[in-house]
N, C-alpha and C positions, 0 to 999 in steps of 0.2 A: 351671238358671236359678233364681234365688234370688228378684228382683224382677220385676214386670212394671214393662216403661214401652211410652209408644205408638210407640219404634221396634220393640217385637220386632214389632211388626202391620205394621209396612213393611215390614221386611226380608224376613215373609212375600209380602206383596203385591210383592214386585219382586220374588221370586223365581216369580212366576205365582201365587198363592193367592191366594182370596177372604176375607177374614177376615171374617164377617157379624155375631161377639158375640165378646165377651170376660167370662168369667165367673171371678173370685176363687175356688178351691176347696182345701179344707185336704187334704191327704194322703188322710184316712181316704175325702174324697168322690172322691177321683181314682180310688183304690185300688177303689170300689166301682161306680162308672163303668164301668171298664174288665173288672171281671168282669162286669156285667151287657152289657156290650156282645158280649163273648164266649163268653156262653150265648146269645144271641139270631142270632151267626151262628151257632155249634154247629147250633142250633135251624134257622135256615134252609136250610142243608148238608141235615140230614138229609128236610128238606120236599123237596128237589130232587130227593131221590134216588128 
């Protein structure tokens, strides 16, 4: 998806999602999101174990 508008938040919400924020973010901050989200389960995983 190239643009946001406020159908993509509907099409979520009719398909059953909550959309609670919508936040603008450039590549580099998606990019870093997404590994800090996946050292933090990493991190959890190994807490369970």
């Amino acid at each position: 998806m190239n643009r946001y508008t406020p159908e993509v938040a509907a099409a979520y919400e009719r398909a059953g999602a909550k959309v609670c924020d919508v936040q603008r973010m450039t590549l580099e901050e998606i990019f870093v999101a997404n590994v800090m989200a996946s050292r933090k389960e990493r991190e959890n995983e190994r807490i369970d174990r």
